[in-house]
C-alpha positions as CSV (number, residue, x, y, z in Angstrom):
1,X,135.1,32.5,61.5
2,X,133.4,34.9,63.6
3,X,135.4,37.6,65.4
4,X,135.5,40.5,67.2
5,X,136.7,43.8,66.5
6,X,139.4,43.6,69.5
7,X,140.9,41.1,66.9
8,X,140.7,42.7,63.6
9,X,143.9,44.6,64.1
10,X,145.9,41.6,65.4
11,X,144.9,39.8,62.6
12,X,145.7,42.6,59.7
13,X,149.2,42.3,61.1
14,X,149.4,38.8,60.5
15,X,148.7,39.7,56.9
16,X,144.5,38.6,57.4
17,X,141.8,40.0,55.3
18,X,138.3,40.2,56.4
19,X,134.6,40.1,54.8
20,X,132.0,41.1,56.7
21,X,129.3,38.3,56.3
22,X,126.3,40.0,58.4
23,X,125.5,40.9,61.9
24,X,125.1,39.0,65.3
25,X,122.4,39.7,67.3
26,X,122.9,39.2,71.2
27,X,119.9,40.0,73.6
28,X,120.1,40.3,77.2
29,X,117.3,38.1,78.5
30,X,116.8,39.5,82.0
31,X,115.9,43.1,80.1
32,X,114.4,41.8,76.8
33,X,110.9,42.9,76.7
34,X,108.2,41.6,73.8
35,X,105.9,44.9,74.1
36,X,105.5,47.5,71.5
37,X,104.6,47.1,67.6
38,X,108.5,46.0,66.5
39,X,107.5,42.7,68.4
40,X,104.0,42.1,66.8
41,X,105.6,39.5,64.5
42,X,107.2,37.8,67.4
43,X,104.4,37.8,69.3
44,X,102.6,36.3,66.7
45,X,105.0,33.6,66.4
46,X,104.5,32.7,69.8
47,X,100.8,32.6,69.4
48,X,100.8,30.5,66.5
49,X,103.1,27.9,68.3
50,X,101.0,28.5,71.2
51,X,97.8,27.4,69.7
52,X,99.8,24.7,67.8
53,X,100.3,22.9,71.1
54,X,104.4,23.4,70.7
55,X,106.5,22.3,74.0
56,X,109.7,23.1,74.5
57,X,112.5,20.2,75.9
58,X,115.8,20.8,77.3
59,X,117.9,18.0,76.0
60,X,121.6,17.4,78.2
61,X,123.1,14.3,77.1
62,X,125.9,15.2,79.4
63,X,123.8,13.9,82.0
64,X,121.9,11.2,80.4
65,X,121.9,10.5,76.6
66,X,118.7,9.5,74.8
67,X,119.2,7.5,71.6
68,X,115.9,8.0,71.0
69,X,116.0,11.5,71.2
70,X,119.2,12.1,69.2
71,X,117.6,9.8,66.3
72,X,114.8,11.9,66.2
73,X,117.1,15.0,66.0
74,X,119.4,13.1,63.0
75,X,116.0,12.1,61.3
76,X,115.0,16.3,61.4
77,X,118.9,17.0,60.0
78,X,119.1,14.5,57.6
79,X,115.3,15.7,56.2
80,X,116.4,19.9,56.1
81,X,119.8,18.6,54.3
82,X,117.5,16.9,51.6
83,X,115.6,19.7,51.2
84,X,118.5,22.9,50.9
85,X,120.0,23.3,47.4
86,X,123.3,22.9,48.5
87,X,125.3,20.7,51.7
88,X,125.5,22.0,55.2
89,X,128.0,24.9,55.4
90,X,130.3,23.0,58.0
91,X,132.9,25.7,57.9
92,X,130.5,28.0,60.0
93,X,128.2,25.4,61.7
94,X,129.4,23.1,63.9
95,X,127.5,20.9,63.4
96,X,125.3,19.0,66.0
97,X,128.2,17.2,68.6
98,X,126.4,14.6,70.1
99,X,129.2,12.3,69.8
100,X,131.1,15.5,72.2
101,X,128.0,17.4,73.5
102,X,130.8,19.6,76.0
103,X,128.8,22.3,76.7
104,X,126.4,22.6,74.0
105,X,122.7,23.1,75.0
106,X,120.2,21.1,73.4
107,X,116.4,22.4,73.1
108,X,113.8,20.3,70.9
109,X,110.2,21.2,70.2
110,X,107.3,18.5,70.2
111,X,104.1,18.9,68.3
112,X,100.6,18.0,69.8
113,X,101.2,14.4,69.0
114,X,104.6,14.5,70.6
115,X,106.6,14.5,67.4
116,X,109.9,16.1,67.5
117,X,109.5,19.3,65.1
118,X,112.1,21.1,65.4
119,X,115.5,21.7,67.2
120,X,118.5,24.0,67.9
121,X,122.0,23.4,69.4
122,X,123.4,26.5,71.2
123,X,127.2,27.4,71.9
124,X,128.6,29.0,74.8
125,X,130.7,32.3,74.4
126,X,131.7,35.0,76.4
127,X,132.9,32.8,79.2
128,X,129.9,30.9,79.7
129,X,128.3,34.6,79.7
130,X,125.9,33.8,76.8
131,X,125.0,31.3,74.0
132,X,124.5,31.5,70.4
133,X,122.7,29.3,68.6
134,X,124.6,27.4,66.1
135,X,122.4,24.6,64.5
136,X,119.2,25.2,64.5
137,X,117.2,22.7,62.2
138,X,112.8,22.0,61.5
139,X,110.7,19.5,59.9
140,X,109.1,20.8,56.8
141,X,105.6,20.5,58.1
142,X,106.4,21.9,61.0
143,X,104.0,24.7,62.5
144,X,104.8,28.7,62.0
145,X,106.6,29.9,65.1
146,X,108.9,26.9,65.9
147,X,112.2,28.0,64.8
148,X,113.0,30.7,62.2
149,X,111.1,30.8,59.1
150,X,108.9,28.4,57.4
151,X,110.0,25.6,54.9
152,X,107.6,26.1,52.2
């Protein structure tokens, strides 16, 4: 479960133990700046999808729901479970909600030829602040830049 350190002490006098299981990054958008060498791999990302004719979609099924839309996102699930060694660590991904979207965001990427390629679910925290994302999920043959790393 992800935590903060204002918590750590309530919780070690509960009796609660701890791991540390890696780091959180949190950018501020209206200051986040691509410039400089650090972001030459990010960059190039967004070249690559770029030239691969990506588009990004903003999906709210709050406001209208799309079956057609959520069966394309199931179809890119149900493909990147078939392909990971293991199942879907539901314990610290929550998985994709459509059934209860609440105040998940939805964003989907199409290909050139309009297929759906890749998509990510973000949660709210902070108060509605900010947004983390929590599923984020790709096609195999889906171009460089998309979302995270390439499926080889």
């Amino acid at each position: 479960m992800g935590i903060t350190g204002a918590f750590l002490d309530t919780y070690a006098a509960l009796g609660y133990n701890f791991v540390k299981c890696g780091e959180e990054a949190r950018i501020n958008l209206l200051s986040y700046n691509l410039a400089g060498g650090k972001m030459a791999k990010m960059r190039a990302n967004i070249n690559h999808a770029n030239k691969a004719g990506l588009t990004t979609h903003e999906y709210k099924p709050t406001e209208k729901t799309d079956k057609g839309i959520e069966a394309e996102m199931k179809a890119i699930s149900e493909e990147w479970l078939r392909g990971k060694k293991s199942r879907e660590l539901v314990f610290t991904v929550g998985g994709m909600g459509l059934s209860e979207p609440m105040d998940r965001r939805y964003f989907y990427a199409r290909d050139a030829k309009e297929t759906m390629v890749a998509f990510n679910v973000f949660l709210p925290f902070g108060g509605m602040k900010g947004y983390y994302a929590d599923v984020t999920r790709r096609l195999a043959k889906a171009p460089g830049g998309v979302t995270g790393k390439k499926q080889l």
